[in-house]
MMTF fields as JSON, N, C-alpha, C and O atoms, coordinates in Angstrom:
{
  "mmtfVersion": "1.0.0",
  "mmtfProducer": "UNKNOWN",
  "numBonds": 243,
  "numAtoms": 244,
  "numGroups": 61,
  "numChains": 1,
  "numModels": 1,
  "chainsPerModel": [1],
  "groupsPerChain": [61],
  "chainIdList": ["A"],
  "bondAtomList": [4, 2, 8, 6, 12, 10, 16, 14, 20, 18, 24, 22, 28, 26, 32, 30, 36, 34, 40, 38, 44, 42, 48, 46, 52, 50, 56, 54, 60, 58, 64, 62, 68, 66, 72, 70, 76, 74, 80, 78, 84, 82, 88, 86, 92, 90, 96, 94, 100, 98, 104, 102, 108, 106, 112, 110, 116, 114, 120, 118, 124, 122, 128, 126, 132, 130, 136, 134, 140, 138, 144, 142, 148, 146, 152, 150, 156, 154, 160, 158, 164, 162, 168, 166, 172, 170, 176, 174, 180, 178, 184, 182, 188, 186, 192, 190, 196, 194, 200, 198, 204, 202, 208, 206, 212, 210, 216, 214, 220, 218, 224, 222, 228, 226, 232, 230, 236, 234, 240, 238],
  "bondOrderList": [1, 1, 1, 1, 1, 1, 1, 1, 1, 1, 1, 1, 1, 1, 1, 1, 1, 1, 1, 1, 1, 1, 1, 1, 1, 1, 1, 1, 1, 1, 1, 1, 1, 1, 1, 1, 1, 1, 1, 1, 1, 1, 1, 1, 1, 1, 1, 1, 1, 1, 1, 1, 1, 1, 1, 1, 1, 1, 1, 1],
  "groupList": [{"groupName": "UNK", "atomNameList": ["N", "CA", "C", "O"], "elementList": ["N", "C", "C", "O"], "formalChargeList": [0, 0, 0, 0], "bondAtomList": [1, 0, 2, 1, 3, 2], "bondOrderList": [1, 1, 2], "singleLetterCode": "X", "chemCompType": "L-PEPTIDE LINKING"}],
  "groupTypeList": [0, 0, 0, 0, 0, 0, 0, 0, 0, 0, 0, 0, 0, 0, 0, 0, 0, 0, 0, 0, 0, 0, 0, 0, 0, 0, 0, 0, 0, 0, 0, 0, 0, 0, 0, 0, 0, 0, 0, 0, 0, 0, 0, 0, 0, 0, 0, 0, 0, 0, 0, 0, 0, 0, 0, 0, 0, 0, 0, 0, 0],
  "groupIdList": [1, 2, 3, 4, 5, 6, 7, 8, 9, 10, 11, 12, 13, 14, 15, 16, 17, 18, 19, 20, 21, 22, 23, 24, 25, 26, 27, 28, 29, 30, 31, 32, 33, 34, 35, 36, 37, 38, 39, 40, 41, 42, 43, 44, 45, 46, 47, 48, 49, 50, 51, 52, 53, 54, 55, 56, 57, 58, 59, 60, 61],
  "secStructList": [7, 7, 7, 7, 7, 7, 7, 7, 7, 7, 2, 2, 2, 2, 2, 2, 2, 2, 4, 4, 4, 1, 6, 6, 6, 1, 6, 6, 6, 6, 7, 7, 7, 7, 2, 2, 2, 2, 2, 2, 2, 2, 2, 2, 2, 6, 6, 6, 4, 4, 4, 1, 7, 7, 7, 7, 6, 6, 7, 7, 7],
  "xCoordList": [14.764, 13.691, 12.36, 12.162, 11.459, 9.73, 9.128, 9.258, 8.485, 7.439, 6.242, 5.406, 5.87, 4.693, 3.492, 2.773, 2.639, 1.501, 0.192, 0.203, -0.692, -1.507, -3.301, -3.6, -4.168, -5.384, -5.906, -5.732, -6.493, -6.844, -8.679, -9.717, -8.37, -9.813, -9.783, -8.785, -11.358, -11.554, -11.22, -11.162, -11.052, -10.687, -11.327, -10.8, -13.651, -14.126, -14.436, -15.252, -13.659, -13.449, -12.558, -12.713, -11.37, -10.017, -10.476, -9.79, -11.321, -11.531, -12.403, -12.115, -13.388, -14.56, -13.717, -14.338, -12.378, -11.416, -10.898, -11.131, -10.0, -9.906, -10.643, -10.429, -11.337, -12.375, -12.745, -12.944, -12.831, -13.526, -12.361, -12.588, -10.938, -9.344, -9.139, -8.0, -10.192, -9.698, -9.72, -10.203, -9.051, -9.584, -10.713, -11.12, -11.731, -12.554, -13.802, -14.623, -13.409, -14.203, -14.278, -15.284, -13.174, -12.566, -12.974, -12.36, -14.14, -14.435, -13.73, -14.323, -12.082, -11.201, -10.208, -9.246, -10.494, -9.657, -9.59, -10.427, -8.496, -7.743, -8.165, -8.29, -8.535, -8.478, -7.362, -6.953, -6.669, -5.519, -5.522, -6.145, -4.973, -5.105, -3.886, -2.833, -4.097, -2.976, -2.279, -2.511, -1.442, -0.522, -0.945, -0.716, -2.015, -2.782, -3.338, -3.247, -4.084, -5.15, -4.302, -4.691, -2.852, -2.021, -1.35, -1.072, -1.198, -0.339, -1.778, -1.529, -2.864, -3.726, -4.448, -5.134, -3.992, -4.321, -2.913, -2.944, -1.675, -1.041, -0.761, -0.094, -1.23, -1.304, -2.358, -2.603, -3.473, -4.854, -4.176, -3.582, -3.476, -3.002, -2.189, -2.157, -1.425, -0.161, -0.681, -0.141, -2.256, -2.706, -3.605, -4.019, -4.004, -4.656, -3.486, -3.641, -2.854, -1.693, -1.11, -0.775, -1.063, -0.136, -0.772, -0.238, -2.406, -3.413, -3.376, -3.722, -2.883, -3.613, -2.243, -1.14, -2.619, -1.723, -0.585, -0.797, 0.571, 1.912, 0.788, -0.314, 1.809, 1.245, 2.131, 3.325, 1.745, 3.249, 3.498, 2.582, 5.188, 5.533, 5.205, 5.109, 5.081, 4.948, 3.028, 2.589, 2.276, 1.144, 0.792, 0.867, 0.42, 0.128, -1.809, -2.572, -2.088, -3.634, -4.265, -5.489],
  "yCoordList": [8.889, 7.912, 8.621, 9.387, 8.304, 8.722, 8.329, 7.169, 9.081, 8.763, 8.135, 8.845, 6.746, 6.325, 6.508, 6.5, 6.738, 7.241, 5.911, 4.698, 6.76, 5.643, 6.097, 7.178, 5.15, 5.448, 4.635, 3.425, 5.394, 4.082, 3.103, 3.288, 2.563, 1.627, 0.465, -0.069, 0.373, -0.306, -2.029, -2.176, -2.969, -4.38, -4.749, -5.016, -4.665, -5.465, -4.612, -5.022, -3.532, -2.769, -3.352, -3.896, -3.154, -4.477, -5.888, -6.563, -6.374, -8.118, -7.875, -8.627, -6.98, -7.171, -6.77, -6.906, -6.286, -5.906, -6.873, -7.311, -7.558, -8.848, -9.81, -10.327, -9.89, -11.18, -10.87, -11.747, -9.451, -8.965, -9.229, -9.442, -9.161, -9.436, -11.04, -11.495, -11.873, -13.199, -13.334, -12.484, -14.708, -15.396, -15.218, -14.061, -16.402, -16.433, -15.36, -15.04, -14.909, -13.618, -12.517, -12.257, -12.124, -11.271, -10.983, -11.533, -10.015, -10.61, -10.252, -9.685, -10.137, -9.749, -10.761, -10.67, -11.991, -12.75, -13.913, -14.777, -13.746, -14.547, -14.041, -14.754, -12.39, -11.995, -11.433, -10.916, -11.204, -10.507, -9.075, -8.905, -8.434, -6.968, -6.729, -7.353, -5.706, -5.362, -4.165, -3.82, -3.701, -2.61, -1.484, -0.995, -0.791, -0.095, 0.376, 1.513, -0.816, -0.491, -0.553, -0.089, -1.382, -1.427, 0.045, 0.534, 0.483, 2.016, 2.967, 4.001, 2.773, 3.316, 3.443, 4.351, 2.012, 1.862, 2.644, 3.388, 1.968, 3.008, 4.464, 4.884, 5.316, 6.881, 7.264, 8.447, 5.899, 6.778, 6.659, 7.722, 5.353, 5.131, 6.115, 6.401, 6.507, 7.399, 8.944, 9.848, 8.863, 10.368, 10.011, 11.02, 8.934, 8.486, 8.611, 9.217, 8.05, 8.434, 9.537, 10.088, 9.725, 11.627, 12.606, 13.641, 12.205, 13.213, 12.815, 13.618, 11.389, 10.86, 11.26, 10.721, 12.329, 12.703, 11.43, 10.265, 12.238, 12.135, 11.663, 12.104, 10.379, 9.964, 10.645, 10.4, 11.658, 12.583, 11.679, 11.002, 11.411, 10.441, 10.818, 9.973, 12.101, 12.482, 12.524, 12.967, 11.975, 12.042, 11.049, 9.832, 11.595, 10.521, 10.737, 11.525, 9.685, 9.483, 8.387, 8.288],
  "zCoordList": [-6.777, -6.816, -6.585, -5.642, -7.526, -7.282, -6.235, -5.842, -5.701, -4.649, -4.927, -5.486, -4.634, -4.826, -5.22, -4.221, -6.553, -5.979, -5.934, -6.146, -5.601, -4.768, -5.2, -5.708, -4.902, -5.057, -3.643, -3.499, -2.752, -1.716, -1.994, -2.629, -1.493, -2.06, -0.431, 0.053, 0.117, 1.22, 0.962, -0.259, 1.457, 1.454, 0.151, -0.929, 0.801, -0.009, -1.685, -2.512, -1.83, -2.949, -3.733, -4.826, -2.92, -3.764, -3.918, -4.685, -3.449, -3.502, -4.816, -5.747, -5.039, -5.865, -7.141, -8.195, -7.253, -8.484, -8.805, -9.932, -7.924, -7.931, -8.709, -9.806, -8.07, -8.746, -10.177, -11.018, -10.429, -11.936, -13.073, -14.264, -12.385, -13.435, -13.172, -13.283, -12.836, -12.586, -13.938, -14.687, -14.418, -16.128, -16.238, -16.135, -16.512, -17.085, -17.199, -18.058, -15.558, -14.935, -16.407, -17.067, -16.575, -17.303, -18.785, -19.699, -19.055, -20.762, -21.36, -22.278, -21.579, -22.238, -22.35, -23.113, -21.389, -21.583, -22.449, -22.709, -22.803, -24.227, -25.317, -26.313, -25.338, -26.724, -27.159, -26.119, -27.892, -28.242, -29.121, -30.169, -28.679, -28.679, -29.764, -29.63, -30.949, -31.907, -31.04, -29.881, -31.894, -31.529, -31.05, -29.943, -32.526, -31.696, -30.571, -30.107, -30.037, -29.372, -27.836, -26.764, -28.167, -26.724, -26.566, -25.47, -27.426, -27.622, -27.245, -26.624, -27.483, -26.959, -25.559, -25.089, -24.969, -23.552, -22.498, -21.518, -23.369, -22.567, -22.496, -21.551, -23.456, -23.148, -22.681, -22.441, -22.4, -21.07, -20.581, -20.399, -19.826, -18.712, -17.671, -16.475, -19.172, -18.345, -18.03, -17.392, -18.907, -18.481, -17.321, -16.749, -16.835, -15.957, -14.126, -13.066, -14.453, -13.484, -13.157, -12.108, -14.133, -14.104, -13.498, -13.098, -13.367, -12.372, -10.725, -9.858, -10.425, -9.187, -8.195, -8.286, -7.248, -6.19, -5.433, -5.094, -5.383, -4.647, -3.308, -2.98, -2.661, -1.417, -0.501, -0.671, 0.683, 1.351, 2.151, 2.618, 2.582, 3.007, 4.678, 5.567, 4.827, 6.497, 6.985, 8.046, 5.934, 6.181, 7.387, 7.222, 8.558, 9.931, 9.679, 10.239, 8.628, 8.785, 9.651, 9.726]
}
Protein backbone atom coordinates (compact mmCIF):
# COMPACT_ATOMS: atom_id res chain seq x y z
CA UNK A 1 0.00 0.00 0.00
CA UNK A 2 1.18 3.78 -0.95
CA UNK A 3 1.89 6.24 1.42
CA UNK A 4 -0.22 9.25 1.34
CA UNK A 5 0.87 12.20 -0.23
CA UNK A 6 -0.17 15.47 0.91
CA UNK A 7 0.04 19.31 0.29
CA UNK A 8 -0.62 21.18 3.64
CA UNK A 9 -2.74 24.41 3.37
CA UNK A 10 -3.93 26.62 6.72
CA UNK A 11 -7.99 26.30 7.61
CA UNK A 12 -8.89 29.73 6.01
CA UNK A 13 -6.77 28.50 2.78
CA UNK A 14 -8.97 25.26 2.55
CA UNK A 15 -12.33 27.24 3.19
CA UNK A 16 -11.42 29.93 0.44
CA UNK A 17 -10.94 26.46 -2.02
CA UNK A 18 -13.91 25.39 -0.91
CA UNK A 19 -16.04 28.07 -1.61
CA UNK A 20 -14.23 28.68 -5.18
CA UNK A 21 -15.40 24.49 -6.20
CA UNK A 22 -18.93 25.38 -4.85
CA UNK A 23 -21.64 25.28 -8.02
CA UNK A 24 -22.47 28.28 -9.09
CA UNK A 25 -19.18 29.71 -7.53
CA UNK A 26 -17.43 27.61 -10.05
CA UNK A 27 -17.10 29.11 -13.73
CA UNK A 28 -16.86 25.69 -15.00
CA UNK A 29 -19.88 24.60 -13.78
CA UNK A 30 -22.27 22.73 -15.94
CA UNK A 31 -20.07 22.95 -18.84
CA UNK A 32 -19.18 19.71 -20.27
CA UNK A 33 -15.82 18.82 -21.17
CA UNK A 34 -14.99 16.26 -24.38
CA UNK A 35 -12.51 13.52 -24.17
CA UNK A 36 -9.81 15.42 -24.91
CA UNK A 37 -9.57 17.99 -22.79
CA UNK A 38 -10.44 15.21 -19.75
CA UNK A 39 -7.39 13.04 -20.97
CA UNK A 40 -5.62 16.28 -20.83
CA UNK A 41 -6.45 17.31 -17.32
CA UNK A 42 -5.56 13.99 -16.20
CA UNK A 43 -1.81 13.72 -17.36
CA UNK A 44 -1.19 17.40 -15.63
CA UNK A 45 -2.65 15.96 -12.89
CA UNK A 46 -0.69 12.89 -12.59
CA UNK A 47 2.49 15.01 -13.39
CA UNK A 48 1.26 17.37 -10.82
CA UNK A 49 1.25 14.64 -8.10
CA UNK A 50 4.11 12.64 -9.02
CA UNK A 51 6.31 15.81 -7.85
CA UNK A 52 4.51 16.56 -4.39
CA UNK A 53 6.57 14.68 -1.53
CA UNK A 54 5.83 11.27 0.42
CA UNK A 55 4.27 12.46 3.85
CA UNK A 56 7.04 10.35 6.39
CA UNK A 57 4.93 8.49 8.54
CA UNK A 58 7.54 9.08 11.63
CA UNK A 59 7.50 12.87 11.02
CA UNK A 60 6.70 14.35 14.84
CA UNK A 61 5.94 18.12 13.51
Amino acid sequence: MNKRIYREADEMTKYKMSLSKSNSLNPNYGKPRDEETKQKISDSMKKYWSEVPFKNEFDKK
